[in-house]
C-alpha positions in Angstrom: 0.0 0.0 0.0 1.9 3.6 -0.7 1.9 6.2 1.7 1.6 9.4 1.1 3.8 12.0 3.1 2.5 13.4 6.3 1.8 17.0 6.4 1.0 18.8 9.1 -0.4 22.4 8.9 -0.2 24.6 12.2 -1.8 27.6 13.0 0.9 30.1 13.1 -1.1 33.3 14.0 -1.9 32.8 17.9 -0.4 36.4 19.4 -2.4 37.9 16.6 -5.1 36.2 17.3 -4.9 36.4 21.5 -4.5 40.0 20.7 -7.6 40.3 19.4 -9.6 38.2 21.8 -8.4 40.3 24.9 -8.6 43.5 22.8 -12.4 42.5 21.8 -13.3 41.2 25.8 -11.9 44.3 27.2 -13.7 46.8 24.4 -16.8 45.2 24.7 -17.1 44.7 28.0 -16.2 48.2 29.7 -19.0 50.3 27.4 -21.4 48.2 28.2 -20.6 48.5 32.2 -20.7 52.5 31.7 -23.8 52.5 29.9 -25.3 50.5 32.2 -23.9 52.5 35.1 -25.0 55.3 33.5 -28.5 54.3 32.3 -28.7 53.5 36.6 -28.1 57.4 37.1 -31.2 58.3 35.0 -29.3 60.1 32.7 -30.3 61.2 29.0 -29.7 58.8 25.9 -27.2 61.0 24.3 -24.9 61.6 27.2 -24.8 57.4 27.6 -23.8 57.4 23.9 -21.5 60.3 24.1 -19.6 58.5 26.9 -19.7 55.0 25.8 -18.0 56.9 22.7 -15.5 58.2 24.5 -14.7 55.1 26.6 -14.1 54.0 23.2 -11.8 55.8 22.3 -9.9 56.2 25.3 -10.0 52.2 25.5 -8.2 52.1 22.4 -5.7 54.4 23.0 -5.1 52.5 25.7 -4.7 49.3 24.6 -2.9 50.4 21.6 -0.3 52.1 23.7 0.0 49.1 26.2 1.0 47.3 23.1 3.2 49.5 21.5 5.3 49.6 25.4 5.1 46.0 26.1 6.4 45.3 22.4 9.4 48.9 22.8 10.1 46.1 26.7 10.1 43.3 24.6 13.0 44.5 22.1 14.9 46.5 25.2 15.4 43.5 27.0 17.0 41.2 24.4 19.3 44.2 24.0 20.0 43.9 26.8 20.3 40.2 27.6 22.4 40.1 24.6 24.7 42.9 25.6 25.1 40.9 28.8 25.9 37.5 26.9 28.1 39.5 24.6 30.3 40.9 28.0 30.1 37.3 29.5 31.7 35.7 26.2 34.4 38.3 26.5 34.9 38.0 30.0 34.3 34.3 30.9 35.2 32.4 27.4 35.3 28.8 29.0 32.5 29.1 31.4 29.8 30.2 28.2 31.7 27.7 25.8 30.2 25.1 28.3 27.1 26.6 28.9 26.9 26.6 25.0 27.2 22.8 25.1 25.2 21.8 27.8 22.5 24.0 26.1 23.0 22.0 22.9 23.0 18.9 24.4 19.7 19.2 25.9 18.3 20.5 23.1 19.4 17.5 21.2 18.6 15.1 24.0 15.0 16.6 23.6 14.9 16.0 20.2 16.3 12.7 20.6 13.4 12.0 23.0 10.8 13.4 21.0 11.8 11.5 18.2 12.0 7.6 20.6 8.7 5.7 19.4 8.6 5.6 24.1 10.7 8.8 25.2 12.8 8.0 28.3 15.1 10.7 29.4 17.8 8.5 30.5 18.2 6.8 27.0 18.2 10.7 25.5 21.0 11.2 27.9 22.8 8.1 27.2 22.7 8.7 23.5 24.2 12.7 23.5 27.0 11.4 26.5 27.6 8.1 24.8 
């Protein structure tokens, strides 16, 4: 019987996607409390409207501005954690040169694992130190 290939297709837009989830819950969810805060107060249709509006907009900013910092963060930090690995290679050359191989060994001992029909992590370890 011939086998056709596997293929696997995975869904590669999740942060996109979580974005818009939390972005959605959190717009949708605050106007509605206000109006209905508001509508509580007996106050007039077009000041409910003009302030759920406004919440809006504010909202948005918001959120697009938590974004944009967490996103500037994001980038700032792997400056700097590479800066820092940059001074530690010049400083400390045979203490990273091992931490480089211990990192590549596990990685390979995972793959290793992941690739055993039954993973055991002592037979990925025996295979990378053998």
């Amino acid at each position: 019987m011939p086998q056709t290939p596997h293929l696997e297709r995975h869904f590669t837009a999740g942060a996109v996607v979580r974005d818009i989830v939390i972005g959605m819950s959190d717009g949708l969810t605050v106007p509605f409390a206000l109006a209905a805060g508001l509508t509580g107060g007996q106050v007039t249709t077009r000041i409910i409207v003009t302030a759920g509006l406004a919440e809006i907009a504010a909202g948005s900013i918001a959120m697009g501005l938590g974004g944009y910092l967490a996103g500037k963060s994001d980038v700032e930090h792997y400056a700097s954690e590479r800066q820092r690995e940059q001074l530690e290679i010049e400083q400390k050359p045979d203490v990273e040169a091992m931490d480089t191989r211990i990192r590549k060994a596990v990685a390979e001992a995972a793959r290793f694992a992941m690739d055993s029909p039954a993973p055991k992590a002592e037979s990925a370890l025996d295979h990378i130190f053998a």
